[in-house]
SEKE-719429 format. One record per atom (N, C-alpha, C): residue number from 0; residue in three letters; y, z, x. Coordinates in pm, whole numbers, plus 50000, padded with zeros to 5 digits. Atoms other than C-alpha are relative to their C-alpha. Layout:
# residues N
 num residuo     v     w     u
 NUM     Ala     Y     Z     X
...
//
This chain:
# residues 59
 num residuo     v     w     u
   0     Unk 49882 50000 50085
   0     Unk 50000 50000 50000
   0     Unk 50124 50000 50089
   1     Unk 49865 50030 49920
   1     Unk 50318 49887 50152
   1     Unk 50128 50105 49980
   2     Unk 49888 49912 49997
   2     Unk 50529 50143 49991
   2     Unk 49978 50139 49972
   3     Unk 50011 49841 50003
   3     Unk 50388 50461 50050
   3     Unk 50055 50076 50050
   4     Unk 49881 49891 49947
   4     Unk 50665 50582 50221
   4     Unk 50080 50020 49942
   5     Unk 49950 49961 50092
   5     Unk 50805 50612 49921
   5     Unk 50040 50122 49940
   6     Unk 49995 49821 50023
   6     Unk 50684 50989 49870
   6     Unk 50042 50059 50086
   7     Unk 49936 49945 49917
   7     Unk 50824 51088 50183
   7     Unk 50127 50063 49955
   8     Unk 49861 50005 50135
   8     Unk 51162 51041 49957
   8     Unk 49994 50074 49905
   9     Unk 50029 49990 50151
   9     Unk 51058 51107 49630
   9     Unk 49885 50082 49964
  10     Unk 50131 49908 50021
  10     Unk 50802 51384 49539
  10     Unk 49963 49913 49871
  11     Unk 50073 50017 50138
  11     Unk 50545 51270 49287
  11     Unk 50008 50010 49900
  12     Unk 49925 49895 50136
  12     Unk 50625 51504 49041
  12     Unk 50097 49965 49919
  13     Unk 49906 50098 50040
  13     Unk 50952 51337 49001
  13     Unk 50021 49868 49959
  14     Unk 49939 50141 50014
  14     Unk 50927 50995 49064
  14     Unk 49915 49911 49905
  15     Unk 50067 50090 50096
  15     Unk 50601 50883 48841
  15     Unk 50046 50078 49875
  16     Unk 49936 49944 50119
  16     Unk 50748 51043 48514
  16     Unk 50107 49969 50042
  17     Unk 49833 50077 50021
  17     Unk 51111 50875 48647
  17     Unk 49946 49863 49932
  18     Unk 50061 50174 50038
  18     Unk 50913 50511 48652
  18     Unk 49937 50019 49884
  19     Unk 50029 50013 50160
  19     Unk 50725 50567 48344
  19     Unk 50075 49996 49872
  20     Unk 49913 50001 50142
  20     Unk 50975 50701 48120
  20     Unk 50123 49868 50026
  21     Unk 49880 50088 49967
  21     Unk 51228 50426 48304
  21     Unk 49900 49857 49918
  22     Unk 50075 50114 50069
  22     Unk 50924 50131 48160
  22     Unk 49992 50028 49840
  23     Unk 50001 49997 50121
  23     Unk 50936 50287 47836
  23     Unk 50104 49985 49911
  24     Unk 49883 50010 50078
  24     Unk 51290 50300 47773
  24     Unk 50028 49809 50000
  25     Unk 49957 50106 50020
  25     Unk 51296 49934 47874
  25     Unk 49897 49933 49904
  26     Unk 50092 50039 50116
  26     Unk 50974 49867 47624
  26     Unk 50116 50038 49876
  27     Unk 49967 49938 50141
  27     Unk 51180 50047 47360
  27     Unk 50140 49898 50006
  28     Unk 49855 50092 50014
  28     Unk 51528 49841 47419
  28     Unk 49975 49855 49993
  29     Unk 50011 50144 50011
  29     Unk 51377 49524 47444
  29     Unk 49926 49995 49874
  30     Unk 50072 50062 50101
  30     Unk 51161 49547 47118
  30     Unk 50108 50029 49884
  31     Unk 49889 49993 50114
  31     Unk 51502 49679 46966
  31     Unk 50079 49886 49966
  32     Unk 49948 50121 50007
  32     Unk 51681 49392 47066
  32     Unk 49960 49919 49904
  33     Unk 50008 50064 50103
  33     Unk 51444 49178 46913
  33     Unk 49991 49998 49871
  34     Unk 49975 49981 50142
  34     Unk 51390 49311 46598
  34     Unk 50170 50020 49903
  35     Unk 49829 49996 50070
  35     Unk 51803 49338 46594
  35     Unk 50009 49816 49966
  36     Unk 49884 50152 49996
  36     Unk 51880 48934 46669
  36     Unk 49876 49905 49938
  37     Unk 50071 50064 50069
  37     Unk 51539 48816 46519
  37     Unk 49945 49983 49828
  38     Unk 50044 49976 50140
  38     Unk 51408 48760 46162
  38     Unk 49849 50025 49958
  39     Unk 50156 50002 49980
  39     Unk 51040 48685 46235
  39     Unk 49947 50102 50053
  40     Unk 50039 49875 49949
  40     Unk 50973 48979 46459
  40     Unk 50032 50140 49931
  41     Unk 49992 49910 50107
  41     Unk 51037 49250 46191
  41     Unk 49890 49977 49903
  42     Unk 50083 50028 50044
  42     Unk 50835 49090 46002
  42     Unk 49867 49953 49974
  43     Unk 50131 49949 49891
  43     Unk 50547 49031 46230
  43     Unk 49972 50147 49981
  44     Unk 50031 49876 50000
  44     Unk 50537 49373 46257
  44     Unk 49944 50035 49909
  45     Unk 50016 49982 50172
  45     Unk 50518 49441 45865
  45     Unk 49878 49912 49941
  46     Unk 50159 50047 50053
  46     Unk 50226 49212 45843
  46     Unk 49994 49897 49940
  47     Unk 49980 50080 50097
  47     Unk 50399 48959 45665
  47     Unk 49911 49848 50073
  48     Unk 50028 50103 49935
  48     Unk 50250 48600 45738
  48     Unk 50100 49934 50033
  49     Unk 49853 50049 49925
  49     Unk 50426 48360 45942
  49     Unk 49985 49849 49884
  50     Unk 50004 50129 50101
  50     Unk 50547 48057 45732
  50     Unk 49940 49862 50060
  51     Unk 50082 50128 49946
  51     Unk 50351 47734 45764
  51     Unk 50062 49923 50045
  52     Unk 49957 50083 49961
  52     Unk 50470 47511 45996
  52     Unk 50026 49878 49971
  53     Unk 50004 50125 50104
  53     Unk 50647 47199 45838
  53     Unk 49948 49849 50144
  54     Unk 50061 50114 49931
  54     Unk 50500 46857 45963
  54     Unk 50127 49912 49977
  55     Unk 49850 50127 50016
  55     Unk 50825 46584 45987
  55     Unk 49898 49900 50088
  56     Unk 50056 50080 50045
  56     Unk 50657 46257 45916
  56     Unk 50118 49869 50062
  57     Unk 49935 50140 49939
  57     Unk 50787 45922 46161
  57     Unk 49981 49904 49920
  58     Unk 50049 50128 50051
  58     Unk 50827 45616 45958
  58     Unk 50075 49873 50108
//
């Protein structure tokens, strides 16, 4: 492991419960986002089906 001189720095104790809760807050802000600026991803969630994809027909 290339960065095990990491704990030299950073006790254990501290720094995996910094990185975890630091991956969770960015899990939690990014699935806020989308459910803020999306319509489909709310509703994914909820179970709803996704609407059938329309076919546009070349003549």
């Amino acid at each position: 492991m290339n960065n095990a001189k990491v704990w030299t720095v950073v006790k254990p104790s501290t720094g995996i419960p910094l990185f975890l809760g630091a991956v969770a807050v960015t899990a939690l802000v990014l699935h806020a986002g989308l459910m803020a600026n999306t319509d489909w991803f709310s509703a994914y969630w909820n179970g709803k089906p996704m609407a059938a994809p329309t076919v546009v027909v070349a003549q």
